[in-house]
C-alpha positions in Angstrom: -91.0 20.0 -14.5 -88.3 19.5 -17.2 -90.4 22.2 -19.1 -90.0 24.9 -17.3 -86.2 24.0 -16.7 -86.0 24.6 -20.5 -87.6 28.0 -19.9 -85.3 29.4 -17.1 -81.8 28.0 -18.9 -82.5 28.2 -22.2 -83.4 31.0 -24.8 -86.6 32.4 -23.7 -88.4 31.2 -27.3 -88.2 27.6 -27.1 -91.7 27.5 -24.9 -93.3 30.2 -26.8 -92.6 28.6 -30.1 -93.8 25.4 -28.7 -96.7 26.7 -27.4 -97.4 28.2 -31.1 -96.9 24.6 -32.4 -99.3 22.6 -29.9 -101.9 25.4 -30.6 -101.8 25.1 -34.4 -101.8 21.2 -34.2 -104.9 21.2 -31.7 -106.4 23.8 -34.2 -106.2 22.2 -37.1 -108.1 19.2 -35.6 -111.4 19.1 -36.8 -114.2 18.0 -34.7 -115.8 14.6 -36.0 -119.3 13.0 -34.7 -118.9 9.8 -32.6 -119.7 7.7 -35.5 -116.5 8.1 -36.9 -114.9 6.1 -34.5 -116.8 3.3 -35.5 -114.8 3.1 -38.6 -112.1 0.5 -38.8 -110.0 3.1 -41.0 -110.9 6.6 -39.2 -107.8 6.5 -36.7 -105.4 6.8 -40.2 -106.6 10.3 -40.3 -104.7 11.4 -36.7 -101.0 9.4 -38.2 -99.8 12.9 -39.5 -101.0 15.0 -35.7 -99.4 11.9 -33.7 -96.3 11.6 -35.9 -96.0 15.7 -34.8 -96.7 15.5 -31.2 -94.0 12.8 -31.0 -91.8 14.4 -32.7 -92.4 17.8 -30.6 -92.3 15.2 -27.4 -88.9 13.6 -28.6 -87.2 17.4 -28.7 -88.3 18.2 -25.1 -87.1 15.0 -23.8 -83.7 15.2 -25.5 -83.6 19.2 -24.6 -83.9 18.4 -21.4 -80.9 15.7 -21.6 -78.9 18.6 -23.3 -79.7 20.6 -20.4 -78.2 18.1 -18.2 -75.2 17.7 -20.3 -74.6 21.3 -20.2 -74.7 21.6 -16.4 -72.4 18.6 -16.5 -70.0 20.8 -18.9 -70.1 23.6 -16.7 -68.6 21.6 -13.6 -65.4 22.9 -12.0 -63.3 19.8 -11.7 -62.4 17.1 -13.7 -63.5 14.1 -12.8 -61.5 12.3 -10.1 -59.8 9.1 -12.5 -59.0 12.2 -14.7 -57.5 14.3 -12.2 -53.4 14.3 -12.5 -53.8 12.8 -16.2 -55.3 15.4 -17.8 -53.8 19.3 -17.6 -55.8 22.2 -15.8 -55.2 24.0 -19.5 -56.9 21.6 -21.5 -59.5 21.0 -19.2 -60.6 24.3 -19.4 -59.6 24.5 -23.3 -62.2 21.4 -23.6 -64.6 22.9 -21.4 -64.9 25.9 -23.4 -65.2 23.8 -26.9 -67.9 21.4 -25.4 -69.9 24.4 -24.0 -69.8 26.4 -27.5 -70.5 23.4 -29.4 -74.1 22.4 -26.7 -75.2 26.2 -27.4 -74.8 26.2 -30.8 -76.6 22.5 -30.9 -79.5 24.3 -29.0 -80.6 26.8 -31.5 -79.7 24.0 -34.8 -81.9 21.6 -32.7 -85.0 24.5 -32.2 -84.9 25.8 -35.9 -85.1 22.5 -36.7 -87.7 21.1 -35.1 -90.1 24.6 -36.2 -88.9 23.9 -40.0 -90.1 19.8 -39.7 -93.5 20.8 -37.5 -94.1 23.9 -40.0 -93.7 21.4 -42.7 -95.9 18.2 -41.6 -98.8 20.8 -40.3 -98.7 23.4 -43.1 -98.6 20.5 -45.6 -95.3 21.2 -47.4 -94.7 18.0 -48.3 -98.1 17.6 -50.3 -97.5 20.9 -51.9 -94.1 20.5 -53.2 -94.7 17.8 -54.6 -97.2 19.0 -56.5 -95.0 21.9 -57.8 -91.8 19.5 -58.7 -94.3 17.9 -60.7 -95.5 21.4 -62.5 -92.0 22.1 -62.6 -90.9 18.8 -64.5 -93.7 19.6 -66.9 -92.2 22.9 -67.5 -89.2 21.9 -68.3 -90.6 19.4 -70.9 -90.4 16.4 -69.3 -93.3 13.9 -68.4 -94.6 14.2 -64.6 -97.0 11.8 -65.2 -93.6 9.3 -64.8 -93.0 8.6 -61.3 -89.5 8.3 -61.7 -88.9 11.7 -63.5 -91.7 13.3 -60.8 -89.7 11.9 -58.0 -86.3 12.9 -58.9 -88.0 16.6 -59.5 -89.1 16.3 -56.2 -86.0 15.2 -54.7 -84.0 18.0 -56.7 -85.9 20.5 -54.8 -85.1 18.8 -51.9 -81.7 19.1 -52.3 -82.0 22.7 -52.7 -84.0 23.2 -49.8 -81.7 21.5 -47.5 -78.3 23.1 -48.8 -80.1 26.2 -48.5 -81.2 25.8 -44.9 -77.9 23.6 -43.8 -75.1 25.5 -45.0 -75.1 28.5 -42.6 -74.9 26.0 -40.1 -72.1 23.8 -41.4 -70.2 27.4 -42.2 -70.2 28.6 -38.6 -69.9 25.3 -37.0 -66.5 24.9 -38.9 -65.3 28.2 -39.5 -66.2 29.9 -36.3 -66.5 27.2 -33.9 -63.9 24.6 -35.0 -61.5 27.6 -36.3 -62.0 29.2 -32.8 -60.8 26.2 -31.1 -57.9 25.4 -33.5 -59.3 22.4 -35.6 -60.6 23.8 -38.5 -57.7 23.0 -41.5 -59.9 23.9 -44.5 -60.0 27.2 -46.4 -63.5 28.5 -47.7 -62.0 27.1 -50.9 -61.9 23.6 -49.7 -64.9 23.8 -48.1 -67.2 24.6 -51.2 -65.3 22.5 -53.2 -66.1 19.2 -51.3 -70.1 20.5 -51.4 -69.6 20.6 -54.6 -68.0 17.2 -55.2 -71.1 16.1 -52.8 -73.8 17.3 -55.0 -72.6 16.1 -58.0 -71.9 12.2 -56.2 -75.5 12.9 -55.0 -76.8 13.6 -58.8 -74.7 10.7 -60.2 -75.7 7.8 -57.7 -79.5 8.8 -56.7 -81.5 8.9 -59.6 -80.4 4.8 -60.6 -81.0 4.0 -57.2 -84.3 6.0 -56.8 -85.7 4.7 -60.4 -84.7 1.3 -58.8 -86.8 1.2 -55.8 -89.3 2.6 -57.7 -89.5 -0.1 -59.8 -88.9 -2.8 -57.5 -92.2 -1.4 -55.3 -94.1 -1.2 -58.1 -93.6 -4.7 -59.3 -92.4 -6.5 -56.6 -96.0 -8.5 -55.9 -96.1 -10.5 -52.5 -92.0 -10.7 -52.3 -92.0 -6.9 -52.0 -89.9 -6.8 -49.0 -87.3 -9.6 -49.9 -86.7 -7.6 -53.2 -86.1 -4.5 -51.6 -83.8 -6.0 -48.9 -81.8 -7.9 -51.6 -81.8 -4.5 -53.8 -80.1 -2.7 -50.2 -77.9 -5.4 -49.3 -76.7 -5.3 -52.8 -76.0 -2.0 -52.7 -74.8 -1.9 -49.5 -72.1 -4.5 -50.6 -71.4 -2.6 -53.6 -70.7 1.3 -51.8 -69.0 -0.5 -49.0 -66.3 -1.5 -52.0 -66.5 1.1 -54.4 -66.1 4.0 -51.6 -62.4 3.6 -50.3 -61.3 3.1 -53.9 -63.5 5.4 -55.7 -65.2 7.8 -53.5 -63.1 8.6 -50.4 -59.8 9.5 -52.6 -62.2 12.2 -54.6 -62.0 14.2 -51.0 -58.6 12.8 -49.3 -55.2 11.9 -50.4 -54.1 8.8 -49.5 -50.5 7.1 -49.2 -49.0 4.2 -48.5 -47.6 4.5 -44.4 -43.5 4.9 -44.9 -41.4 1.9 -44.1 -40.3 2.4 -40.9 -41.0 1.0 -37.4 -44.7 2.3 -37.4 -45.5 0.0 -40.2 -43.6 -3.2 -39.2 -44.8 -3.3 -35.9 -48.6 -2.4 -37.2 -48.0 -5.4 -39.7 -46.2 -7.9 -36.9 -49.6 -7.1 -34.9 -51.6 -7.7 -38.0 -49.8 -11.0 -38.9 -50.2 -12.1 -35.4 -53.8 -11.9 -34.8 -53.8 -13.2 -39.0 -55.6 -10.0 -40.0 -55.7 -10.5 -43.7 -54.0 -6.9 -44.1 -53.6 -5.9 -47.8 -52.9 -2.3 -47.6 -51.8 0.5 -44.6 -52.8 4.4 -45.6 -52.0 7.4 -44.2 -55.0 10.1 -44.9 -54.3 13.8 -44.7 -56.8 14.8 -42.5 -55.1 17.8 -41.5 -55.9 19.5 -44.6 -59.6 20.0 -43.3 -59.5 19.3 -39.8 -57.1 18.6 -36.6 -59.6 15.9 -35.4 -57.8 12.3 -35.5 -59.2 9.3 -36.4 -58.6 5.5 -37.4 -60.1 2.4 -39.3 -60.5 -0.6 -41.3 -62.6 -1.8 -44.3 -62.6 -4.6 -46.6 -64.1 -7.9 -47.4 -62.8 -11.7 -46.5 -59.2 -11.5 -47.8 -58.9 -7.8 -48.9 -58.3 -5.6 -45.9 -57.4 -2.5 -45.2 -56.3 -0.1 -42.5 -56.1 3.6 -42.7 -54.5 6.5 -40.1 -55.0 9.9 -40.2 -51.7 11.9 -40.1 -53.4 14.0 -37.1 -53.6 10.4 -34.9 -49.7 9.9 -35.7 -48.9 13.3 -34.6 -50.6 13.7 -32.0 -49.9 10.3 -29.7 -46.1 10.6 -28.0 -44.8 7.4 -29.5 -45.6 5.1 -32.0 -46.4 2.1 -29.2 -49.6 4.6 -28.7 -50.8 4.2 -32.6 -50.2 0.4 -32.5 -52.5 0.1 -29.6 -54.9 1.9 -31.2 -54.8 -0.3 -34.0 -55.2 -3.4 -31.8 -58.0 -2.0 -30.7 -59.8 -1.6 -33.9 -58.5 -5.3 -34.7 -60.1 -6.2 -31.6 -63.7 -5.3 -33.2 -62.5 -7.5 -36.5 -61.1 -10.2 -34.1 -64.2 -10.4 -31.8 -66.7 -10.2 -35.0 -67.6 -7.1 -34.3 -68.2 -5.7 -37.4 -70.2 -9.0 -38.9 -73.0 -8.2 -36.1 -73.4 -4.8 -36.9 -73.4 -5.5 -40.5 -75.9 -8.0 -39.7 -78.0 -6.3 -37.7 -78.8 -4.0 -39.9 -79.6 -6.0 -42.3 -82.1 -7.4 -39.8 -83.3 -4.2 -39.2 -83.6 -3.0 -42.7 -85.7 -6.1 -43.5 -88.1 -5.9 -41.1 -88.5 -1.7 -41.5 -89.6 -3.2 -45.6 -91.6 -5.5 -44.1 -93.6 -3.1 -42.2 -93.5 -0.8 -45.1 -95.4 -3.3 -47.2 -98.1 -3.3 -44.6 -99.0 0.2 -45.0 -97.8 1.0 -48.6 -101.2 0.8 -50.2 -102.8 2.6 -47.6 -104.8 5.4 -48.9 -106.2 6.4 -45.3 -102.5 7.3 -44.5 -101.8 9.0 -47.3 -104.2 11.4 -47.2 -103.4 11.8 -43.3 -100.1 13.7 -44.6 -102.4 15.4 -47.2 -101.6 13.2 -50.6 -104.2 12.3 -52.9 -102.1 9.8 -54.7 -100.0 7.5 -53.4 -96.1 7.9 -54.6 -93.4 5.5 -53.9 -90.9 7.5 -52.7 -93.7 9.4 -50.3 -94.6 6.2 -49.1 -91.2 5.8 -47.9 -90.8 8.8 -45.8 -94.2 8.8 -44.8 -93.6 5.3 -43.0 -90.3 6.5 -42.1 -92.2 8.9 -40.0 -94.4 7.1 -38.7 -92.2 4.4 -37.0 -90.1 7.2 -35.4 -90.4 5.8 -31.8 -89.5 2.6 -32.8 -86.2 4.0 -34.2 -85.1 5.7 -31.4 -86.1 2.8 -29.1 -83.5 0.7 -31.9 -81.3 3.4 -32.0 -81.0 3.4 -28.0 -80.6 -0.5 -28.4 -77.7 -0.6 -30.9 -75.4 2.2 -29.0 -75.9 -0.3 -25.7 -74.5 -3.1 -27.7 -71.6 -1.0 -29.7 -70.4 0.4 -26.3 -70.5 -3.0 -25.0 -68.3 -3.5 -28.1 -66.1 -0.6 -26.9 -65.2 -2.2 -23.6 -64.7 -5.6 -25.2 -62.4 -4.3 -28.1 -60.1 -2.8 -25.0 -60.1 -5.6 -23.0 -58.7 -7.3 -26.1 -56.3 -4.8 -26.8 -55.2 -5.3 -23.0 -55.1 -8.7 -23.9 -52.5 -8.5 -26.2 -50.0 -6.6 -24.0 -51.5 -3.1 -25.2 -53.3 -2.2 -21.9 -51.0 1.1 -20.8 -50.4 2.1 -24.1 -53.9 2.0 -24.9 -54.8 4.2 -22.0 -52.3 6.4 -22.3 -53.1 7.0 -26.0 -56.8 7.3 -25.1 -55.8 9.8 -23.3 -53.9 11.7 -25.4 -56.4 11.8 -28.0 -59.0 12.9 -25.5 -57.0 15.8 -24.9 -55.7 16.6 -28.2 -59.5 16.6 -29.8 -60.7 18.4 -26.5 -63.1 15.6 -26.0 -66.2 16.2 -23.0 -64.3 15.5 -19.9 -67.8 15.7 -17.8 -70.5 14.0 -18.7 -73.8 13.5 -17.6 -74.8 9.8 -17.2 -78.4 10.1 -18.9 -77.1 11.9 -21.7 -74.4 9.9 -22.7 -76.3 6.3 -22.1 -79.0 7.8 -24.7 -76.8 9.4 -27.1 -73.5 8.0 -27.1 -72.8 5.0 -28.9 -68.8 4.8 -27.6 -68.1 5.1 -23.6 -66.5 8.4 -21.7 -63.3 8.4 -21.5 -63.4 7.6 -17.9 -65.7 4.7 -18.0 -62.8 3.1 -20.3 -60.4 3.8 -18.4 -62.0 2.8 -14.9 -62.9 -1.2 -17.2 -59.1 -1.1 -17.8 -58.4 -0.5 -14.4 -60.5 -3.1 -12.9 -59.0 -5.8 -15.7 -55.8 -4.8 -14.1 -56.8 -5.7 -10.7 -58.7 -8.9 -11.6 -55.3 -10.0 -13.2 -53.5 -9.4 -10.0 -55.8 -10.9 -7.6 
């Protein structure tokens, strides 16, 4: 049913290119004798046409959510806990922003999902790798080194995916964003902070890559300890190294101005005994008038940092300090440990699998490899537990906004609960947030509430605390 919804209120291709797709996939499919089923490995050889079909599955599904979403974007009204908060104007302002933004994710999420079908069915993958390793010879070097092979390969990667990303990231921020008054950053800047990407990219991956390489290929029966230390590890180390090292190379930060701001932020802090070290102000404004707050920092070392858009743009500094208590709230309630945990959890056990299927040749040569790469290993497992990811991925945005609503409640807690809501509020409006929104949609994608599921939790703290 959802299918043909898709063809009446979307772009008339999206079924025709499917179409193509499930045509070419049961094309490809060769014909085997009944014997083959009889062998214990002969299923390997469908991985590559089932990873595909999922994949093709997992766009309809989440088209027809978008679908949904967009009717919900095109209602009328606001919704009833938002009517007499939120102006007629910026109703219609957000409206308009929210509707641009779910056409424009339509067409990015068709020419996507043709580029990564094209590239599993016509064998891309196979083939450029093959060519990265010509090219490395070329150019002198030995491709029969992994390591050197790989980091060919992922060179061309990265050229590939500027290549097909950037017209995207152009018109999303200097039509879309500009046309709704956020975009901040000239064409200079833009280019500029690709730049500084690339070269991060070219300084950090190859260790990292010639790592895991080396880890997989000598890592024996520990395999997926090693590579779980080697991630947590690093994990520890970019967690530390990118505030101080990383984040200045693309924002200016300062220390927040003595004033009242700061003294009540660090009264709160001292309170709760948040071990706060440092307070920055970040000039997002230069790229963007999107607001935004957080913390970072291990055991005694922490830090907090405001955007100058979030100080501008709440009506009094009460508003920012509730804000902050609710980010405390996620430090206070452990918040942060559990999702840093979790993923660790996760990680392991995604090596773990990995280690299962690493020296499978059957599945290799399902995606059309002859040899068995590290680094192709990797994505080709990545691939192939897909639904389990999204089934994860549906799993962790249940528990963060159960987070969301706890964080509040805390921040209520502590005196904050009008402030907070009327700083919520204010930033909803300001960043012309999704006023409407449709309850499949945001229960799949989103990992933080609607504004008016927040607001209706405060509400009903309020009247538990009265009765």
């Amino acid at each position: 049913m959802f299918l043909l919804e898709i063809c009446k209120r979307k772009f008339p291709g999206v079924c025709f290119l499917l179409t193509i797709v499930f045509l070419l996939i049961r094309l490809k499919s060769e014909l085997k004798d009944k014997d083959i089923m009889d062998d214990d490995s002969a299923w390997w050889t469908y991985v590559e046409k089932i990873v595909t079909s999922f994949m093709i599955f997992m766009y309809i599904f989440e088209t027809y959510l978008d679908i949904r979403q967009n009717g919900a974007l095109k209602l009328p009204s606001l919704p009833k806990q938002l009517e007499g908060v939120v102006s007629h104007e910026k109703f219609e302002k957000s409206k308009a922003y929210s509707l641009e933004k779910s056409h424009f994710h339509f067409i990015h999420e068709a020419v996507t999902i043709v580029m990564d079908t094209s590239i599993l069915y016509f064998g891309v993958l196979p083939w450029f790798w093959e060519k990265s390793g010509n090219f490395a010879s070329h150019m002198g070097l030995n491709s029969e080194n992994e390591i050197i092979h790989t980091l060919s390969f992922l060179a061309g990667v990265m050229v590939w995916s500027q290549i097909t990303d950037l017209p995207f990231a152009l018109y999303s921020t200097f039509v879309i964003e500009a046309r709704h008054g956020f975009n901040k950053q000239t064409i200079w800047l833009f280019f500029r902070d690709l730049f500084k990407g690339i070269c991060l990219s070219i300084l950090l991956g190859p260790p990292i890559v010639a790592a895991l390489i080396v880890i997989v290929q000598k890592g024996g029966p520990y395999l997926a300890i090693y590579l779980w230390a080697f991630m947590f590890v690093l994990s520890i180390v970019m967690m530390t190294i990118y505030p101080v090292l990383i984040a200045p190379l693309f924002n200016k930060f300062t220390p927040l101005p003595d004033g009242e701001l700061r003294e009540k932020i660090e009264k709160l802090a001292a309170s709760l005994k948040f071990p706060l070290k440092k307070l920055f102000v970040i000039d997002g404004s230069t790229r963007s008038s999107h607001s935004n707050a957080y913390m970072y920092g291990f055991f005694k070392n922490k830090r907090i940092v405001l955007y100058d858009t979030l100080i501008q743009q709440c009506k009094n500094e009460d508003e920012v300090v509730a804000v902050i208590a609710h980010e405390l709230g996620h430090w206070k309630l452990n918040h942060t440990v559990f999702s840093f945990i979790a993923v660790q959890i996760i990680t392991f056990l995604q090596f773990g699998g990995y280690t299962l299927v690493r020296n499978s040749k059957e599945l290799f040569q399902s995606f059309g490899f002859d040899t068995q790469p590290v680094l192709i290993g990797l994505l080709i497992f990545q691939h192939t537990v897909i639904p389990i990811q999204h089934i994860v991925s549906f799993g962790l945005n249940l528990v963060s906004r159960a987070f969301e609503f706890q964080a509040d409640a805390f921040a209520k807690k502590l005196g904050y609960g009008k402030l907070l809501r009327a700083g919520l509020i204010k930033l909803q409006e300001e960043n012309l947030s999704t006023m409407n929104t449709d309850p499949w949609y945001s229960a799949y994608h989103y990992s933080h509430p609607p504004l008016v599921e927040r607001l209706a939790a405060l509400e009903d703290l309020e009247s538990k605390k009265e009765d």
